[in-house]
N, C-alpha and C positions, 0 to 999 in steps of 0.2 A: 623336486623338480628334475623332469629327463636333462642329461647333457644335452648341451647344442652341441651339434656339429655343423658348420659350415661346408658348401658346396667345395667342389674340389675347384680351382681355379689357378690361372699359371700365367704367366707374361714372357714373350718372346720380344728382343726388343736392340735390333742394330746396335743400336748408339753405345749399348751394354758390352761389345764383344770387343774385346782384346788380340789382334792377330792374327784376324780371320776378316777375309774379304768380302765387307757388306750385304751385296749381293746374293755370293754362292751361298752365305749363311742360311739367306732369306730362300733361296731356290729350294735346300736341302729342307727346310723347315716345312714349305707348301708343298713339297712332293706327291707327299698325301692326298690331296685333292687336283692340282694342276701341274701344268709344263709354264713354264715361264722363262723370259728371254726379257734381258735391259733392255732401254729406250733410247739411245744416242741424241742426247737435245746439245745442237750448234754451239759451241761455244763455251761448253764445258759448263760445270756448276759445281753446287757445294758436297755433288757426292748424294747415294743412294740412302737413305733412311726407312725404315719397316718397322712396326710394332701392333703387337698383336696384344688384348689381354683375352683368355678366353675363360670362360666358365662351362663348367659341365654337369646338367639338368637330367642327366639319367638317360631318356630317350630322348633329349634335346641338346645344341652345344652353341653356345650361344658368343659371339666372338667381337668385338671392338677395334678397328682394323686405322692405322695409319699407315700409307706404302706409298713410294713414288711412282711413277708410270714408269710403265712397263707391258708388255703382253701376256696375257693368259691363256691357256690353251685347254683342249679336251678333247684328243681327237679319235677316230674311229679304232687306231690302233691301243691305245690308253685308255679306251672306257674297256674293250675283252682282256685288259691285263691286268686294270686293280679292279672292277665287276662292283663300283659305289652305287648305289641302290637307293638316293637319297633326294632331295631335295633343296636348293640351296634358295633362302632367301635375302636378297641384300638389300640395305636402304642405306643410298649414297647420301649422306649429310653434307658433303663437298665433295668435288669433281665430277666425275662419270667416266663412261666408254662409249664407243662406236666399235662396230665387229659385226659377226655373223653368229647365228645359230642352223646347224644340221649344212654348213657347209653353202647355205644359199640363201637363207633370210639376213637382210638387214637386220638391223636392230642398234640403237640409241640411245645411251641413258645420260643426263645429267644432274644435277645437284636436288635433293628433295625426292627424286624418282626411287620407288620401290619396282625389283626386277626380281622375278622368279627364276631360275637356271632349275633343269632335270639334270642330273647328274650323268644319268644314264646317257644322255644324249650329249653328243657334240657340239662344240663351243668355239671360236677365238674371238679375243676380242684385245683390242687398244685402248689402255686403262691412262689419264691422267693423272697427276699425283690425290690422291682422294680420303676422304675419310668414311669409313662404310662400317655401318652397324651389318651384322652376318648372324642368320640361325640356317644351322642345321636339321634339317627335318625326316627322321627314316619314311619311305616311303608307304609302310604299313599303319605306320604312325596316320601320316595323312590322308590315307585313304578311307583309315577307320573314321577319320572327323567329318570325309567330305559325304561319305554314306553310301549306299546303295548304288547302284545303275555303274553307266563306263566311265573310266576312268578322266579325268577333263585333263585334254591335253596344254599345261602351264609353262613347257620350255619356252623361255623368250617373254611370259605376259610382264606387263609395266603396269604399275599404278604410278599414274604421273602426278609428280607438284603439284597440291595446291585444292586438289581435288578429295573428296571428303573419307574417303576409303584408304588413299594415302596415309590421311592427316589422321584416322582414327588407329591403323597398323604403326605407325611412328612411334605415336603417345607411346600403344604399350608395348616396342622395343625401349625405347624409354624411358618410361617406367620401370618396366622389369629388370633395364640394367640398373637402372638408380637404388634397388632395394636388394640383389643381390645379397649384398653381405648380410642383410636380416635373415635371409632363408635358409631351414634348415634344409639336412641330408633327406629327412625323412619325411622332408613337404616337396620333393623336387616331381613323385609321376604327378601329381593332384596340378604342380605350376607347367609342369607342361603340356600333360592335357590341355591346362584353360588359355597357354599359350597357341597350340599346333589348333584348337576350337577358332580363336580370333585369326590366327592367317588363313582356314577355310572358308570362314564368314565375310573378309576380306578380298579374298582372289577368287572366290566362286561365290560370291553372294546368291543365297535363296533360303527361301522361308524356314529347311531345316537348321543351317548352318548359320542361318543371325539367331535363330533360338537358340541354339547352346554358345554361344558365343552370348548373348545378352548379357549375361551377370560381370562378363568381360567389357564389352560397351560399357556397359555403367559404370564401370569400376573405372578406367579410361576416362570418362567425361566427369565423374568426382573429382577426378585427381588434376585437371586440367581446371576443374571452377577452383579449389582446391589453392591453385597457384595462384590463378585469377585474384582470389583474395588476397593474397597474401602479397602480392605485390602490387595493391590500392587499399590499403587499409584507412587509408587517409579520405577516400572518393567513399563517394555515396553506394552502397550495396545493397540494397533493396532486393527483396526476391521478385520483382520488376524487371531490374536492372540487369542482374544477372539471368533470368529467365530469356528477358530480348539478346543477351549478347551471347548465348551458346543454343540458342531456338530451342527449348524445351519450355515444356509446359509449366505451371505450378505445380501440379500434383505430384509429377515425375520429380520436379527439384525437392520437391518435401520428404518424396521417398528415398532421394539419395541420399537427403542430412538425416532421416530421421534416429538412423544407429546412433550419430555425434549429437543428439538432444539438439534438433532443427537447427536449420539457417540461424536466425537472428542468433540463437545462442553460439552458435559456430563462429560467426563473424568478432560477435562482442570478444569471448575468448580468447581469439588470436589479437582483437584490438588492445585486451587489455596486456597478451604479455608482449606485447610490441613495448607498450608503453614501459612497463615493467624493466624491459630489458633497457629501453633508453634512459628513464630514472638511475636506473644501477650504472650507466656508464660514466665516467669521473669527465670527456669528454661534454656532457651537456650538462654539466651542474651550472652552467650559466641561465640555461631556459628554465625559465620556470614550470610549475606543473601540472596548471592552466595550457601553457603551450604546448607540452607535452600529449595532454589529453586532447587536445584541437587535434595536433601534427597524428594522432592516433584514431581517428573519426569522429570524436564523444561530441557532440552538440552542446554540453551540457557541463559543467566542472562539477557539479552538486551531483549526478547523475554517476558520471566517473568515480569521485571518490566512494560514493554507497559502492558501487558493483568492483570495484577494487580490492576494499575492505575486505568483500564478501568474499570473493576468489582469494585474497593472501593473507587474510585476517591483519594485514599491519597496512597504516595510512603512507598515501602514498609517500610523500614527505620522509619518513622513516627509513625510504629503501635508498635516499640518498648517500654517493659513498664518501667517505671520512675524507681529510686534507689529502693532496698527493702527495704520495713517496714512495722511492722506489722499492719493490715487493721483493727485487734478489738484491743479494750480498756481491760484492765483485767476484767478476768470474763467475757466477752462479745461474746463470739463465741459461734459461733451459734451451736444448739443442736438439734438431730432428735428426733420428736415428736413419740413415740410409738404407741401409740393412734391411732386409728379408725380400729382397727380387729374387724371384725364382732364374736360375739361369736359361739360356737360349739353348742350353743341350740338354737342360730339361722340357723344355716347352717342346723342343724337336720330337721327341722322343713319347709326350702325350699324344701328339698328330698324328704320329705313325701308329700310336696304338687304339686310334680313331675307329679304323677301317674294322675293326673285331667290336668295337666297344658299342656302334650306332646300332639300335632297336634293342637294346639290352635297359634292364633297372637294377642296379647292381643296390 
């Protein structure tokens, strides 16, 4: 079996730095991409905080963003000096901005809203303290997704809260941060194709760009029933059920389980190591496992324990755990290691090396 190698990935992060001034830390850090300037709020407070974690997708850079307000800039004299060629997408999870883009359009984002920025073009804006998922996108990158004809002008477009183009580009920032650490080095052009594919499908919606993006849609709405399940295990799931509450068809929901051996067997599955998991905990040795199987969806206790057996070959009763006692020795319990934060003069130091590294597959 090939080595994994995992993505390259790195955390800048205030709270980290020792004798160095919150802010300039942070200015020096974003350099790379903006001009930035504090926010004087009345009355003082507890002090500027910033942290970044970012990962890097090859031709994509994908970033995780805590910062307090503050201003952001990108002006006409700073885009002829660092010549970024790129595309910025951001989906504020909390806060927003109010600002201008090209020095004369309003523009307005708050919490849920996805916001496109051209890099190329001019910017300021008045940022709230926010949480914002951030990709990087070279601009050759996107225009290879977006296809043929002129260029569609995205400085400034919003996909606003709530609205289904939003809620489907969310899922897979999302997603793709939550599974990060499973990807390899050498899956990273294949995940950002099918990423920079769903922000075209997304911000310029038409018949080419939802077809390649589709196997992205789907994967997106799997993984959204996916949760759905798993946190109602106990509720009725019916491929009814679940068909009225994400508007898809039958056939479509049959086709998205059909890899994990269909729905019902999907559902049962996760029912059963639900259960599984609650029998083994030394916390519910008082429920029985009867209730157990209830609190897990089973209709049925005689039904349960067949499909139990079948999946762990041992009755359920068996997987109960022994008397209590404690499992360390004094002094012996285990303790989380602090250790291995990338420092904030290393994270500086990836950003700045950003500006060479974007439209490149190393």
């Amino acid at each position: 079996m090939p080595a994994f190698h995992p993505l390259p990935s790195t955390l800048f992060d205030t709270g980290l730095l020792t004798g160095t001034e919150p802010f300039e830390a942070w200015r020096d850090s974003i350099s790379v991409l903006f001009d930035v300037a504090p926010v004087h709020v009345r009355g003082g407070g507890s002090g500027f905080r910033a942290a970044v974690q970012a990962t890097h997708l090859g031709q994509l850079l994908l970033g995780d963003l805590h910062f307090g307000g503050q201003q952001f800039a990108r002006s006409q004299s700073r885009l002829a000096r660092d010549g970024l060629d790129h595309y910025l997408v951001q989906w504020y999870r909390s806060g927003g901005f109010v600002g201008q883009r090209d020095g004369r359009a309003d523009i307005a984002v708050n919490a849920g809203d996805i916001v496109v920025f051209d890099l190329a073009r001019s910017q300021a804006t008045l940022a709230r303290p926010s949480h914002v998922m951030s990709l990087i996108v070279p601009r050759a990158l996107a225009e290879e997704v977006m296809g043929p004809g002129p260029a569609p002008d995205l400085h400034g477009t919003v996909l606003r809260a709530g609205s289904p183009l939003a809620g489907l580009l969310g899922d897979h920032l999302l997603s793709l941060h939550k599974r990060l650490p499973s990807i390899a080095l050498a899956d990273a052009p294949a995940v950002s194709l099918a990423t920079a594919q769903m922000v075209a499908a997304c911000v310029r919606p038409s018949a080419r760009t939802m077809a390649e993006a589709r196997g992205g849609l789907q994967a997106v709405t799997l993984d959204r029933i996916q949760h759905y399940i798993t946190r109602r295990l106990g509720a009725p799931l019916s491929p009814e059920v679940l068909c009225e509450t994400f508007g898809i068809s039958r056939a479509a929901l049959y086709r998205m389980f059909e890899p994990l051996g269909g729905v019902a067997h999907y559902v049962q599955q996760r029912r059963l190591l639900m259960a599984y998991h609650a029998l083994a905990n030394p916390a519910n040795r008082r429920l029985r496992v009867a209730e157990v199987a209830a609190r897990a969806g089973f209709a049925s206790n005689a039904h349960f324990s067949r499909a139990f057996r079948a999946a762990f070959d041992v009755a359920p009763s068996d997987v109960r755990p022994p008397a209590p006692r404690n499992p360390w020795g004094a002094g012996d319990a285990p303790t989380a290691d602090g250790d291995g934060q990338a420092s904030s003069a290393e994270y500086a130091a990836w950003v700045r090396s950003l500006q060479g590294a974007f439209g490149t597959v190393w």
